[in-house]
C-alpha distance (Angstrom), angle and dihedral (degrees) to the residues before:
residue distance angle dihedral
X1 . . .
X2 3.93 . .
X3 3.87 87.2 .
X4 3.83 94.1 121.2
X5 3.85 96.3 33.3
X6 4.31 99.1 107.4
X7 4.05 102.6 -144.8
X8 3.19 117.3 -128.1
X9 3.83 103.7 -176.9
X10 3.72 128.1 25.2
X11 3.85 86.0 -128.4
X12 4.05 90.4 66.6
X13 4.21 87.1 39.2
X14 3.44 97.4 56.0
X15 4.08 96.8 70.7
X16 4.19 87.4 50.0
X17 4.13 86.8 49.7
X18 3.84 94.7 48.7
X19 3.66 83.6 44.8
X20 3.73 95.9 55.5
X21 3.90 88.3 45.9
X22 4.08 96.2 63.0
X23 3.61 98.1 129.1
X24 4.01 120.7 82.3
X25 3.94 95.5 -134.7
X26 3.68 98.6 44.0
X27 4.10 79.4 56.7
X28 3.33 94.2 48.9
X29 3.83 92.7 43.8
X30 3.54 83.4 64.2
X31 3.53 104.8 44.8
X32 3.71 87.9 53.7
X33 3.63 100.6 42.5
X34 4.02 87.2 42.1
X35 4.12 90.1 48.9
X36 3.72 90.3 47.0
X37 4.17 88.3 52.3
X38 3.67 91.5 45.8
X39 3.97 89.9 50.2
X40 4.14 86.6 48.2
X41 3.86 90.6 53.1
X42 3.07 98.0 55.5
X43 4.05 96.6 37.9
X44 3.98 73.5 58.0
X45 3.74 93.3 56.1
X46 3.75 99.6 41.5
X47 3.85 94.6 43.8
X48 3.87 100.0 30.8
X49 3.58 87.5 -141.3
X50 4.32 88.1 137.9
X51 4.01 89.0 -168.3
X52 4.36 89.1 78.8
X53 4.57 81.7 64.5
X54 3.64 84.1 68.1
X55 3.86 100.0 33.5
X56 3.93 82.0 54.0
X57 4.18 86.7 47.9
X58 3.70 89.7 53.0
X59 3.66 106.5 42.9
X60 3.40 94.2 35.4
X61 3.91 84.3 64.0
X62 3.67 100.9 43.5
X63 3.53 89.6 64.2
X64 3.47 114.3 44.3
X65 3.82 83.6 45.1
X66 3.57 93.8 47.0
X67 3.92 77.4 58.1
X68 3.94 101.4 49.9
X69 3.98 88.5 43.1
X70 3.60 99.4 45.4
X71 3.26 113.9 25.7
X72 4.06 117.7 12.1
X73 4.27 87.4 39.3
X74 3.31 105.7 -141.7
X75 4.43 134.8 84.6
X76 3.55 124.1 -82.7
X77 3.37 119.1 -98.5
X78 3.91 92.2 -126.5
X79 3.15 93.3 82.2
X80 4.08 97.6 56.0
X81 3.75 90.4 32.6
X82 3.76 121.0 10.3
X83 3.58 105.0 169.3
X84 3.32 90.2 54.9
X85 3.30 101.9 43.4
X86 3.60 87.9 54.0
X87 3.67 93.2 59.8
X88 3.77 92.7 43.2
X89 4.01 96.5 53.2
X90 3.78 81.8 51.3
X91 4.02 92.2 54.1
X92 3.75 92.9 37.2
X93 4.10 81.1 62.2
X94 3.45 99.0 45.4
X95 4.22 94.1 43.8
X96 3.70 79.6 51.4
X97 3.70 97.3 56.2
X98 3.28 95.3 49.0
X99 3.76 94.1 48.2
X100 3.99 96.1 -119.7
X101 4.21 83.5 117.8
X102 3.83 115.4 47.8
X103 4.05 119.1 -130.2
């Protein structure tokens, strides 16, 4: 396992992340929990009611770690590498969308 390996670039991250995202309802944990965030951010924006930016934090969260405890076995890799992470749930969604990753 990369476990130890210390990214440097989100380029050499990305293959570890997919990696970590193997099974199909962990991925769509996260494509749910990360459409339901995107939906609250911009409920935020529109309404100005700030208090849906952390409703979309925390939800978005509970799912995809409902996913990586449940289902895909193994600990998020926010909590080794959370900026990354970040970026990579957001390109996991977007590969999804546009059917390069299969739900």
């Amino acid at each position: 396992m990369q476990h130890e390996t210390s990214f440097r670039t989100f380029s050499d991250f990305y293959p570890f992340y997919l990696g970590e995202h193997s099974n199909r309802t962990c991925r769509r944990l996260h494509f749910a929990g990360t459409s339901i965030a995107l939906s609250l951010l911009i409920a935020a924006a529109v309404t100005q009611q700030w208090w849906f930016v952390a409703a979309a934090l925390v939800q978005g969260y509970a799912f995809a770690w409902a996913g990586h405890f449940f289902f895909e076995h193994n600990r998020p890799a926010t909590f080794k590498y959370p900026i990354f992470s970040f970026m990579g749930d957001w390109r996991l969604w977007w590969e999804i969308l546009i059917g390069r990753v299969r739900l």
